[in-house]
C-alpha positions in Angstrom: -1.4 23.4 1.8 -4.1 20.8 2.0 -7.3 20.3 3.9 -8.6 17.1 5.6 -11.0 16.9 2.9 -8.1 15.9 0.4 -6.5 13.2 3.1 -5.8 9.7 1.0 -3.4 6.9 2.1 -0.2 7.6 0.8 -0.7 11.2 1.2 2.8 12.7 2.4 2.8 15.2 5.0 4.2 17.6 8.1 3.1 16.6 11.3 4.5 18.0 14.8 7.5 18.8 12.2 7.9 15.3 11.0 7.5 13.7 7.8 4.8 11.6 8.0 2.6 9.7 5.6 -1.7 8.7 5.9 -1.3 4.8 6.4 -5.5 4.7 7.3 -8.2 7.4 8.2 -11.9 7.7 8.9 -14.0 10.4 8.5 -16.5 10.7 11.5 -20.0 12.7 11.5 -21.1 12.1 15.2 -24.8 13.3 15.8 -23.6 16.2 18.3 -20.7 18.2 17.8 -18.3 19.2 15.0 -17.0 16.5 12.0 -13.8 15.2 12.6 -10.9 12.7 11.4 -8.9 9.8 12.5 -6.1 9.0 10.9 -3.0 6.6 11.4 -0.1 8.3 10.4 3.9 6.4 9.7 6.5 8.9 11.0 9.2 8.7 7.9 12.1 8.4 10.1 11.7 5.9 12.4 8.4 4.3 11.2 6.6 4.4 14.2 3.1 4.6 14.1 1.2 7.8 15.5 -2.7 8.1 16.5 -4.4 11.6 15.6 -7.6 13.3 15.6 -7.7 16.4 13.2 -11.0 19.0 13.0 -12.7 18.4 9.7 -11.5 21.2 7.1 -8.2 21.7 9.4 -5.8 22.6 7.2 -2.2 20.5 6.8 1.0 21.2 5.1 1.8 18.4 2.9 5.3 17.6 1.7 6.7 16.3 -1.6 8.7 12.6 -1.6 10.5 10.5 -4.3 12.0 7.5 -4.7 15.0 7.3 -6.8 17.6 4.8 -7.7 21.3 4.4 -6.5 23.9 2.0 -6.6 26.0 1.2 -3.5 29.7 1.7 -4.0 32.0 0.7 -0.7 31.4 1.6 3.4 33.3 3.2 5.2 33.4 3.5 9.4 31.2 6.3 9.3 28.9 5.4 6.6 27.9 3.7 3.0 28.5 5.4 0.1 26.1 5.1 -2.7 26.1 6.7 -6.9 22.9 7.9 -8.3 22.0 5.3 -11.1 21.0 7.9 -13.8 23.0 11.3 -12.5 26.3 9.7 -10.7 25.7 11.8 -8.0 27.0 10.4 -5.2 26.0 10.6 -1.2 26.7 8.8 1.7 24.3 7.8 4.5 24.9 7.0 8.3 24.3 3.2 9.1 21.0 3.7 11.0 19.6 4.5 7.6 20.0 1.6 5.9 18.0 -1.6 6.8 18.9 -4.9 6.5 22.5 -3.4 5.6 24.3 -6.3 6.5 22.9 -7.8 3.3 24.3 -5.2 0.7 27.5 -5.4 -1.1 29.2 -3.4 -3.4 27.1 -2.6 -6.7 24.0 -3.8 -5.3 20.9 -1.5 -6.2 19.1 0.1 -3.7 15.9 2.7 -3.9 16.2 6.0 -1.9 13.1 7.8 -0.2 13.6 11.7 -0.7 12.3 14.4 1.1 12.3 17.0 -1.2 11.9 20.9 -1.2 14.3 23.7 0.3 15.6 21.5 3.0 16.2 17.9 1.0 17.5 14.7 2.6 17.4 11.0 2.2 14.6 9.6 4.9 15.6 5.7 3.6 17.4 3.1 1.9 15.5 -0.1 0.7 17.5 -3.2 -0.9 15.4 -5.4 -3.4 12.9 -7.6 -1.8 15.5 -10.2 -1.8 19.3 -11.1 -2.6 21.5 -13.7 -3.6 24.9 -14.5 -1.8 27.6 -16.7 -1.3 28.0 -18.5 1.8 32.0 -17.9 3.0 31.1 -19.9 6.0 29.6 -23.1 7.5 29.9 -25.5 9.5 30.1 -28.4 7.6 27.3 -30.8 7.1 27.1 -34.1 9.3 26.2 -37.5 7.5 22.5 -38.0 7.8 21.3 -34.6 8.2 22.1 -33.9 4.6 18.8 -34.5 3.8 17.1 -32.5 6.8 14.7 -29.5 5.9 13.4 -28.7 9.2 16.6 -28.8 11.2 18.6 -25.2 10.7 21.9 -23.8 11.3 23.9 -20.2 11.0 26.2 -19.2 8.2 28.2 -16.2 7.1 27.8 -14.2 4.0 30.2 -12.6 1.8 28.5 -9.8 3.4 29.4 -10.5 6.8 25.3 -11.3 7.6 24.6 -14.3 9.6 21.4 -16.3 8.8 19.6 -19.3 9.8 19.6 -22.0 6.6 19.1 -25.3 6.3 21.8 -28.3 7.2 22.6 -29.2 4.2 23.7 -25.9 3.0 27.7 -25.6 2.5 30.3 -23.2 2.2 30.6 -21.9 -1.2 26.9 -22.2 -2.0 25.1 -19.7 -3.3 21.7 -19.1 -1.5 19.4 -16.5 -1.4 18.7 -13.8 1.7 15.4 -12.0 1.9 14.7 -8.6 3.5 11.4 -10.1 4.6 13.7 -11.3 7.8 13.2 -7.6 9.3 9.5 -8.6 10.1 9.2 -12.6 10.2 11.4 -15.4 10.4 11.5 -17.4 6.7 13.4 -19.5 4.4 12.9 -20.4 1.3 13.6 -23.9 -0.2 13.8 -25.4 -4.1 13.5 -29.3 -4.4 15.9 -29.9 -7.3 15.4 -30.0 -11.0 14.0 -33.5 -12.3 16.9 -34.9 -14.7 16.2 -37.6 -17.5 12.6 -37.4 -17.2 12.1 -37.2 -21.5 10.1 -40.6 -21.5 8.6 -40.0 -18.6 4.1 -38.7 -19.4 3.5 -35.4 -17.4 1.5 -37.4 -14.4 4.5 -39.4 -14.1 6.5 -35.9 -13.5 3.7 -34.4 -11.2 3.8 -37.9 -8.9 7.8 -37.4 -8.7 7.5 -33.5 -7.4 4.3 -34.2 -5.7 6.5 -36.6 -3.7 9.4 -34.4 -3.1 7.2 -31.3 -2.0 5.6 -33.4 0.2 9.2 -35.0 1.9 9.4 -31.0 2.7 6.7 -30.2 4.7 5.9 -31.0 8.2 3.0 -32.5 9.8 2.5 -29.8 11.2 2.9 -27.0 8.7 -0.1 -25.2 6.9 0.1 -25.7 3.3 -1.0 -23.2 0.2 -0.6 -23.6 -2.9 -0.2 -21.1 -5.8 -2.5 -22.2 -7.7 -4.7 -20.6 -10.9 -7.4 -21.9 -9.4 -7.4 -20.3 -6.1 -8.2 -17.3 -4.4 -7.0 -13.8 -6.1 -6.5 -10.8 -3.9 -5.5 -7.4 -4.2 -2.6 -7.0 -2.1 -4.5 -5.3 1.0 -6.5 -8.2 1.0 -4.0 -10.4 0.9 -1.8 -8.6 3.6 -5.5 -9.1 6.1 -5.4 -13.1 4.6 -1.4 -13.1 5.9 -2.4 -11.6 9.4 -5.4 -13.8 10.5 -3.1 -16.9 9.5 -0.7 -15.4 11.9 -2.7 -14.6 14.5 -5.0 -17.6 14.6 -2.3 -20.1 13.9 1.0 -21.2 15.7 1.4 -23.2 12.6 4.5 -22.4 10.3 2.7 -21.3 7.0 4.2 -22.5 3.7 3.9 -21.3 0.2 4.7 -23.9 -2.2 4.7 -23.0 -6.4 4.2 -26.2 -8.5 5.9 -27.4 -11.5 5.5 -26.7 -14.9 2.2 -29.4 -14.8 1.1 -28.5 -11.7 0.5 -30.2 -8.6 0.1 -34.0 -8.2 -3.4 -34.9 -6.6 -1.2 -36.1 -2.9 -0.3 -32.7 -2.9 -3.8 -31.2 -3.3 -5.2 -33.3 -1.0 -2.0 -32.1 1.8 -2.9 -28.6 1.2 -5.1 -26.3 3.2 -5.4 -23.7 0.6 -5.0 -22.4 -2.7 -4.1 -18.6 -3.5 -3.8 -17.6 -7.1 -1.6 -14.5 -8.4 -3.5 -14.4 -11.6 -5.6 -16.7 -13.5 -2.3 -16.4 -16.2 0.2 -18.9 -16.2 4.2 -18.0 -15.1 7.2 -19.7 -14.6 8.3 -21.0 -11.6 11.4 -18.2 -11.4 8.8 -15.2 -12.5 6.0 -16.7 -9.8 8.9 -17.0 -7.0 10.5 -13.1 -7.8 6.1 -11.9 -7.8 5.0 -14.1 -4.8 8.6 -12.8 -3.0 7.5 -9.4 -3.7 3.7 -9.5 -2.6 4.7 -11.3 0.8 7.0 -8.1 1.3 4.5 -6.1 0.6 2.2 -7.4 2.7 4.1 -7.1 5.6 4.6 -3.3 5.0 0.7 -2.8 5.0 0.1 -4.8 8.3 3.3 -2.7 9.8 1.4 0.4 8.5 4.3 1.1 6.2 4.8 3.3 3.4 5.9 1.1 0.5 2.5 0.1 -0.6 0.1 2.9 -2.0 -3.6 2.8 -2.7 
């Protein structure tokens, strides 16, 4: 048992006899009357968002949750079978579970939330932030759009998911799928690898992918940069950064990582801001997998969700 004076984001408890966990609260001392607290709380099962007021010192029964790693194995009509990763334990789960399930397939890892206790059960199953895929399926590309970035059309998976890509995307590529679908629409795109650029100095190199960065972006898009020199945030101030572009813009917003030499000056000067992970310097392929993560993760704290703690 717990009191209100121990409530915390994150904290994991019962409410109306749900799991629930404290995604915000506010402790109130009005000038008449008793203390009290609002809180925001994420129902564990179906994520919705509930409003309530508790009495100051009002006592709560908390509840204990992990998150532990499994393996998924094969589906079946009923269900998707998954193996512990450490135990071999093996469980399976109903489909409503899972999201983004269409994206999984066989031996992907997955991470379990676990009510635990007398009565323990699996509450969700999350796939990594993103996923790469083979394409069994598209309709083949039509001289002249090859080189079209703005322009999209649908494609099956070896997963049987059906996404929104880019023209020029063919059957038997291999592209990567992100879970960050289940709360915004987004793509991601790589201009390709520079080839015999040995006698080339590293300005020359920055003018060449300053240019095709900026044959990728729209007029119309908002552009920022990961840059060392930008902004940092901590990821609930990023997550309030994300939201007021949203919300004041109609814009698409896109996130472009430089080269290994950074940007060219054209590209600077196209940009509307600059957001730094960390004033170290990455590569491209650890900045994409960090960035990936921390725009997922933002989208779970605006949602109110429970993947990010405090």
């Amino acid at each position: 048992m717990a009191t209100t004076a121990d409530f915390k984001n994150g904290l994991y408890l019962k409410f109306n006899e749900k799991p629930c966990m404290i995604v915000w609260f506010q402790h109130v001392k009005p000038g008449k009357g008793p203390a009290f607290v609002k809180t925001k709380l994420r129902n564990l099962e179906n994520g919705r968002i509930l409003e309530n007021t508790f009495t100051a010192g009002a006592k709560i029964e908390t509840i204990d949750v992990e998150r532990r790693p499994y393996q998924f194995l094969y589906a079946e009509d009923d269900g998707f079978n998954f193996m512990h990763e450490e135990t071999y334990e093996q469980i399976k789960l109903p489909k409503e579970v899972i999201e983004n399930a269409d994206l999984m397939k066989e031996g992907q890892h997955v991470e379990m939330m676990f009510v635990t206790g007398d009565e323990e059960r699996c509450l969700t199953c999350e796939l990594p932030t993103y996923v790469t895929l083979e394409v069994t399926y598209a309709e083949p590309a039509v001289k002249g759009n090859t080189a079209s970035t703005s322009a999209l059309k649908e494609v099956t998976l070896e997963t049987g998911a059906k996404i929104m890509v880019p023209l020029f995307i063919n059957q038997g590529d291999v592209i990567t799928a992100s879970r960050l679908r289940h709360y915004l629409p987004c793509e991601m795109k790589e201009i390709p690898e520079l080839k015999n650029v040995s006698a080339f100095s590293r300005e020359q190199i920055k003018q060449t992918e300053g240019k095709l960065i900026l044959k990728n972006i729209k007029d119309s898009d908002e552009v920022i940069l990961l840059d060392e020199r930008g902004k940092e945030y901590r990821s609930v101030e990023f997550a309030a950064f994300l939201e007021k572009r949203m919300a004041l813009s109609s814009r698409d917003i896109v996130f472009v990582i430089g080269g290994a030499y950074g940007f060219s000056q054209e590209v600077y000067e196209r940009s509307n801001g600059k957001v730094a992970l960390s004033k170290m310097t990455f590569s491209h392929q650890m900045v994409r997998t960090i960035f990936v993560e921390q725009l997922y993760r933002a989208c779970t704290i605006i949602k109110g969700e429970s993947y990010h703690h405090e």
